[in-house]
TORVEX-115185 format. One record per atom (N, C-alpha, C): y negated, x, z negated; residue in three letters. Coordinates in steps of 0.2 Angstrom, whole numbers, plus 5000, padded with zeros to 4 digits. Example, Ala and Ser with C-alpha at 12.3 -4.5 7.8 and 13.67 -1.06 7.14 Angstrom:
2
502850664961ALA/502250624961ALA/501650664961ALA/501150644965SER/500550684964SER/500050644961SER/
//
This chain:
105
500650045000UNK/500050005000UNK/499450045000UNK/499050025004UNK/498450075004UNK/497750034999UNK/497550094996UNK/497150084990UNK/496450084994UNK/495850034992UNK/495150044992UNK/494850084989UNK/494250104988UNK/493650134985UNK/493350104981UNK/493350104976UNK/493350064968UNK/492350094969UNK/491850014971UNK/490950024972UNK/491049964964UNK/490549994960UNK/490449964955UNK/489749914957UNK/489549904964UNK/489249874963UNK/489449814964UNK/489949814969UNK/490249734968UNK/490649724962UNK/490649754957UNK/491149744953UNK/491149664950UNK/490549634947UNK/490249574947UNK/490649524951UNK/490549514959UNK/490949474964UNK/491749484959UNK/491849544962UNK/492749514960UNK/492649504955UNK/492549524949UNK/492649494944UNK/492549404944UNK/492249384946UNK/492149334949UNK/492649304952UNK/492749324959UNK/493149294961UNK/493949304958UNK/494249354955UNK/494849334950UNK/494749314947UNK/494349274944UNK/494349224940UNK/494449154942UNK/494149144949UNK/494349064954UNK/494749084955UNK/495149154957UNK/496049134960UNK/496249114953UNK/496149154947UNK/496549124941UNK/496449044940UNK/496049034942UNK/495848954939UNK/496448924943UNK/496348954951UNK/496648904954UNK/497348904955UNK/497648964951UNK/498448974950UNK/498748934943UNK/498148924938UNK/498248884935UNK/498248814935UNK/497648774938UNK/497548734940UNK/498248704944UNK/498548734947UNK/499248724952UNK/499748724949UNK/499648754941UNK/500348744936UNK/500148674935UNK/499548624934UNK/499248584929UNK/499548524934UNK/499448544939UNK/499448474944UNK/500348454946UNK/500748514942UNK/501548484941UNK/501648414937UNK/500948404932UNK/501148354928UNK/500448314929UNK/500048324930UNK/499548274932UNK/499448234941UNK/499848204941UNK/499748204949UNK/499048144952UNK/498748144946UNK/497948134951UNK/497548204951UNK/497748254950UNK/497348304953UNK/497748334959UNK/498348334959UNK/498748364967UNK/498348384970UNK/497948304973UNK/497748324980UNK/497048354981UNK/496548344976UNK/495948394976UNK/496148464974UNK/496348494971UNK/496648544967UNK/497148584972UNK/497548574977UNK/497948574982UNK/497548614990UNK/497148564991UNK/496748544996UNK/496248604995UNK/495848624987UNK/495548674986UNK/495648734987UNK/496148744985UNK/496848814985UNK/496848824992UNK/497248774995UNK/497248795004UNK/496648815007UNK/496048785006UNK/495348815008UNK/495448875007UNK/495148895002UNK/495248954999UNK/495649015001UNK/496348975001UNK/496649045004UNK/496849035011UNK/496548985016UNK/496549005021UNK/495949045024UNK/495249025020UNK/494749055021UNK/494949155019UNK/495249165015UNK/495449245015UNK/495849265021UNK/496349215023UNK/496949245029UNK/496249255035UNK/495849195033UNK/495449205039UNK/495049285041UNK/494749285035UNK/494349365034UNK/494649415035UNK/495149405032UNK/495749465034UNK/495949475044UNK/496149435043UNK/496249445051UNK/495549465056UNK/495049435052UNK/494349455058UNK/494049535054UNK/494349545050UNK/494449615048UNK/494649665050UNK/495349635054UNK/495949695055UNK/495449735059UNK/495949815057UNK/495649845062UNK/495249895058UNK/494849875052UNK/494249905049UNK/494949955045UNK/494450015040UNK/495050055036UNK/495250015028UNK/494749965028UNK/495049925023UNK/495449875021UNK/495649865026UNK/496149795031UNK/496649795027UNK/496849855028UNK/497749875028UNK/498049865020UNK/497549865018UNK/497349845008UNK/497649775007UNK/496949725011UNK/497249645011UNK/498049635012UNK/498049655019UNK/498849635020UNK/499349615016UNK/499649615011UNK/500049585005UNK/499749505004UNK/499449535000UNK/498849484998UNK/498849405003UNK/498549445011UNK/498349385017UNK/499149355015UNK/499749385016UNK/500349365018UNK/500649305013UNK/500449325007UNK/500749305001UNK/500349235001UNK/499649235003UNK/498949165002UNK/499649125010UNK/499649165016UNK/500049125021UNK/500449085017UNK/500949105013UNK/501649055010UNK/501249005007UNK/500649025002UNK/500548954997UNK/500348925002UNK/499948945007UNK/499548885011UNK/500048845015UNK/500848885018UNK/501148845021UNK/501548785016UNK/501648825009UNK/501948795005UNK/501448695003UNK/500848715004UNK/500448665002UNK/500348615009UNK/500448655014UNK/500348605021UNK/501148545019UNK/501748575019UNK/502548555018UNK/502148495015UNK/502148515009UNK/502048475003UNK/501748405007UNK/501048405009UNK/500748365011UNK/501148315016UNK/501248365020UNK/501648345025UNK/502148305024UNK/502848325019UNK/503248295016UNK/503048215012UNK/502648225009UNK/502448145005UNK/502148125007UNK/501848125013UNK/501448065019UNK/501948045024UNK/502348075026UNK/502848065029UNK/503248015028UNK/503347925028UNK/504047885025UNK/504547905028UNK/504747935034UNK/505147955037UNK/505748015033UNK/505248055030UNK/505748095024UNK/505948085020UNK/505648035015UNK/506048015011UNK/506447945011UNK/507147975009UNK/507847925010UNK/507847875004UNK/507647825005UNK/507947774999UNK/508647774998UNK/508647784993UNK/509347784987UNK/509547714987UNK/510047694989UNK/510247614989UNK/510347584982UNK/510247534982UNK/510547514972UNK/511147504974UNK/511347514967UNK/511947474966UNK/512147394962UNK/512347364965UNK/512347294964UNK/512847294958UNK/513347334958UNK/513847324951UNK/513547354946UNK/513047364943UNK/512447354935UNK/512647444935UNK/512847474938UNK/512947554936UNK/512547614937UNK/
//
């Protein structure tokens, strides 16, 4: 993995913004069990880290790029993860009803 050049003067920004990814890795544990934040919380996250795969790519190329890469890859999954999700529970098509059982069991 290739290392950046640690400028103290953005040190403020990141700190900053590791603090919005913690929120919203948190946030993402929360919404296991509150499902009226899902889709705001969810829909946030995907911005967010579609906005980063974005930068990255219109980035590559520079000597600092090669740093993101893990990072760009790993935001890819959540946001594929979070597209499915949507995907799946809009869908009546994928979800199969379970027939009852008429003999009380």
């Amino acid at each position: 993995m290739t290392k950046t050049a640690f400028v103290s003067d953005y040190a403020l920004f990141v700190q900053h913004w590791g603090i919005l990814v913690g929120l919203a890795g948190l946030f993402m544990i929360v919404v296991a069990f509150r499902d009226s934040w899902r889709t705001p919380v969810l829909t946030y996250t995907a911005i967010g880290k579609t906005s980063f795969i974005l930068l990255c790519i219109a980035g590559a190329g520079r000597p600092y790029a090669a740093a993101f890469a893990l990072p760009a890859v790993m935001d890819a999954l959540v946001v594929l993860y979070v597209v499915a999700y949507f995907w799946a529970t809009s869908s009546p098509a994928l979800v199969t009803p379970v027939p009852a059982r008429g003999d009380g069991t």
